[in-house]
C-alpha positions in Angstrom: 0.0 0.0 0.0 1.3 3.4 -1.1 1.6 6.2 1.6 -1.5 7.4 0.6 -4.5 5.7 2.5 -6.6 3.7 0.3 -9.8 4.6 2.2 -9.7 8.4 0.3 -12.0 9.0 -2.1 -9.7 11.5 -4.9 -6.2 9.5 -5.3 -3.8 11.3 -6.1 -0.9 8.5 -6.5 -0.5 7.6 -10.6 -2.3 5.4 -11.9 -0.8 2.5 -12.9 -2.1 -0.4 -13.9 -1.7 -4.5 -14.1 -3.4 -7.6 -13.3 -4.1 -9.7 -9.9 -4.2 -13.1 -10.4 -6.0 -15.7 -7.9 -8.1 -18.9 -7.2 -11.0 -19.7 -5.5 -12.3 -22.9 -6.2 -10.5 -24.1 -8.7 -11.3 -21.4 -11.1 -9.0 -18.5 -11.9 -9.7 -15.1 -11.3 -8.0 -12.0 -13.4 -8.6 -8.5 -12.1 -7.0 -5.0 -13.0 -5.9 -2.9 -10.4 -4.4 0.5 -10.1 -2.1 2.6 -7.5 -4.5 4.3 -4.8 -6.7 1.2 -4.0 -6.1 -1.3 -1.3 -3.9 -4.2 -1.8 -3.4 -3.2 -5.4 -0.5 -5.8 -6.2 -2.0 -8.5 -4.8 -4.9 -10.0 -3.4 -4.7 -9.0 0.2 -4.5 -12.3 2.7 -7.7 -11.2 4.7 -9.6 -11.1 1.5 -8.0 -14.1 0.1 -9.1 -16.2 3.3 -12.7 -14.6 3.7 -12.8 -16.3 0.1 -12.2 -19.1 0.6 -13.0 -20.4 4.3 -16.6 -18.8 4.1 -19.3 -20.4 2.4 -19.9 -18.6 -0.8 -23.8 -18.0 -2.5 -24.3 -20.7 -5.3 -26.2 -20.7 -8.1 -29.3 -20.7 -6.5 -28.6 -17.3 -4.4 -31.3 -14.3 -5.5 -31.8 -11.1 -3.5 -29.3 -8.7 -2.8 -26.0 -9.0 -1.8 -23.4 -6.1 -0.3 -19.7 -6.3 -0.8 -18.7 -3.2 1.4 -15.4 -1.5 0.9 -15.3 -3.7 -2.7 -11.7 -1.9 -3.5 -11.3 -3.1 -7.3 -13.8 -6.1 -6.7 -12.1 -9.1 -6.1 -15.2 -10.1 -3.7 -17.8 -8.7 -5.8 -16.6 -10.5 -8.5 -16.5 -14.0 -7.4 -19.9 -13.4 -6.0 -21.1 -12.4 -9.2 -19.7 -15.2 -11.0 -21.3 -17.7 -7.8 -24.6 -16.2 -8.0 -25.3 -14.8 -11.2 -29.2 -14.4 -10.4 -28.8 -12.1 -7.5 -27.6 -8.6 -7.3 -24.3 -7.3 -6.2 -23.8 -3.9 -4.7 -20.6 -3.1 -4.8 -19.6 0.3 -2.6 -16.6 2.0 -1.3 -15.9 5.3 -1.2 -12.5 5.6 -3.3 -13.9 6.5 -6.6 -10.8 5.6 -8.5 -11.7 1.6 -7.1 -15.0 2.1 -8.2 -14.4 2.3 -11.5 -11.9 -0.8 -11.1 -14.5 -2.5 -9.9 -17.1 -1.8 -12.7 -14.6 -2.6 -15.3 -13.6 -6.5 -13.4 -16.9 -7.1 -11.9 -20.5 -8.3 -13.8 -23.7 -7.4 -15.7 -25.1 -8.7 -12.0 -22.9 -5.7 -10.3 -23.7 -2.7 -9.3 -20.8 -0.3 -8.1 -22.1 2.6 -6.1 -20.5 5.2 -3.7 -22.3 4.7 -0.4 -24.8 7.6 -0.7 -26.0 6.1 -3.4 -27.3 2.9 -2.5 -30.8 3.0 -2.0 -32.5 3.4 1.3 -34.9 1.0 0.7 -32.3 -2.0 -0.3 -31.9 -4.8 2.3 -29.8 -7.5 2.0 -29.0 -10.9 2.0 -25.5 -11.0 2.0 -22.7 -8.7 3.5 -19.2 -9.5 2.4 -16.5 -7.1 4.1 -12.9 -7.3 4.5 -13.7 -3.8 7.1 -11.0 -1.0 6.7 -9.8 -1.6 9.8 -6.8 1.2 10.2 -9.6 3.7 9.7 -9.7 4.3 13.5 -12.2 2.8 15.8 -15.4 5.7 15.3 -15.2 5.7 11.4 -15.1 1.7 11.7 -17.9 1.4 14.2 -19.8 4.0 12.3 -19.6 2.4 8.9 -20.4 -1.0 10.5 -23.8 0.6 12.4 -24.8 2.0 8.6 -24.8 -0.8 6.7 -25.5 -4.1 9.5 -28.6 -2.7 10.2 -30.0 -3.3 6.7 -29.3 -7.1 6.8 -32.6 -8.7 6.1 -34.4 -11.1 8.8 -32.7 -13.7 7.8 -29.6 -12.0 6.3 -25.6 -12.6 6.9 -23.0 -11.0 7.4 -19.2 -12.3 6.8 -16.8 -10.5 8.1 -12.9 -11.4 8.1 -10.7 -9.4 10.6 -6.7 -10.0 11.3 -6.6 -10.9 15.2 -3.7 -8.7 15.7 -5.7 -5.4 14.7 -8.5 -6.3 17.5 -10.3 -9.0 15.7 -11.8 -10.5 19.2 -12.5 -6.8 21.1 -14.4 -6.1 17.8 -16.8 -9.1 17.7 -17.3 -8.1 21.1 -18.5 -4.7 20.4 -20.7 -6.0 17.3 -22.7 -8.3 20.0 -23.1 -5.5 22.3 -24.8 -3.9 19.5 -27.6 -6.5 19.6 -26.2 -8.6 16.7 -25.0 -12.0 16.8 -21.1 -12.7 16.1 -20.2 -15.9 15.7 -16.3 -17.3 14.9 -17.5 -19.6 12.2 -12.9 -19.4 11.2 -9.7 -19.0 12.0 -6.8 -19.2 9.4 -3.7 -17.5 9.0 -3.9 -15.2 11.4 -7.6 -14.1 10.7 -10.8 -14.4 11.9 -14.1 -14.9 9.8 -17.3 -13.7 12.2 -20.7 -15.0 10.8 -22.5 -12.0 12.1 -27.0 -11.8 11.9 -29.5 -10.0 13.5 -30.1 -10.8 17.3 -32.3 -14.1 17.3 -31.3 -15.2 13.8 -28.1 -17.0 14.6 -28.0 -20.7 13.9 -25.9 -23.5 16.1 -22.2 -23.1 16.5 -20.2 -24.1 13.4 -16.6 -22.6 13.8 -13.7 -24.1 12.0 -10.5 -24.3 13.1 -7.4 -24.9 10.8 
């Protein structure tokens, strides 16, 4: 990541472009990406295990479906490829990763800056690799926008590095009223299945 933090919305750094490469299930991913967007050499390791140690939608997944902070879409556009019937918001507020994101993700996609999106849109699905190193307030605010508009039976997956407070923040999501479950560890991460309070299912965390 350049000096510049990738959560600003004008980059200033050049853009240059070229190509992140990556798997998830067996089938090959190929994404442009650009100076002044997160993780833009690489397919960041939180993202990369969010991928693949949560259960992604199938082919029988409708409804709508958030990936918040999308960056140049590497979540966004597996979804979209997974569930080609639903509908895939895709919103950050770097504009410069938006337009990434339009040009790598689907017809099923929709990349919007947060504003944007609807009131009236609830969803099924909220994929997040949270911006973390935005500072406690601007994380716990962006978190209390968008949770909220899970549907009844919506979920959200969340991957968090333990050593940037992966456990204290689970903690706060519960004492928000939602439920937080650690469905995974892996490398150093932690996936939290997170729902509405009452909605959680039985305990079905993996270890590896």
């Amino acid at each position: 990541m350049s000096g510049e933090h990738y959560f600003t919305a004008e980059p200033a750094v050049a853009t240059v472009r070229h190509d992140v490469v990556f798997t998830v299930d067996d089938q090959e991913f190929r994404l442009v990406a650009a100076g002044g967007v997160f993780s833009a050499s690489r397919l960041d390791p939180g993202t990369s295990v969010l991928l693949q140690r949560a259960p992604l939608p199938d082919g029988a997944t409708t409804g709508d479906l958030l990936d918040l902070g999308c960056g140049y879409g590497p979540i966004a556009t597996v979804l979209s490829r997974r569930a080609p019937d639903a509908t895939i918001y895709a919103v950050d507020v770097n504009q410069r990763a938006l337009e990434l994101a339009e040009e790598n993700t689907g017809p099923n996609v929709i990349t919007a800056l947060p504003d944007d999106v609807p009131e009236t849109v609830g969803f099924a699905q909220i994929w997040s690799n949270p911006p973390i190193r935005i500072g406690k307030p601007e994380l716990h605010a962006l978190l209390l926008r968008w949770l909220p508009r899970l549907t009844p039976d919506g979920t959200a997956w969340l991957v968090v590095a333990k050593n940037l407070g992966a456990d204290s923040l689970q903690r706060w999501i519960e004492e928000q009223g939602f439920s937080a479950e650690r469905y995974a560890n892996h490398k150093g991460f932690r996936i939290f299945k997170v729902r509405k309070a009452g909605d959680a299912g039985p305990n079905d965390a993996q270890n590896s």
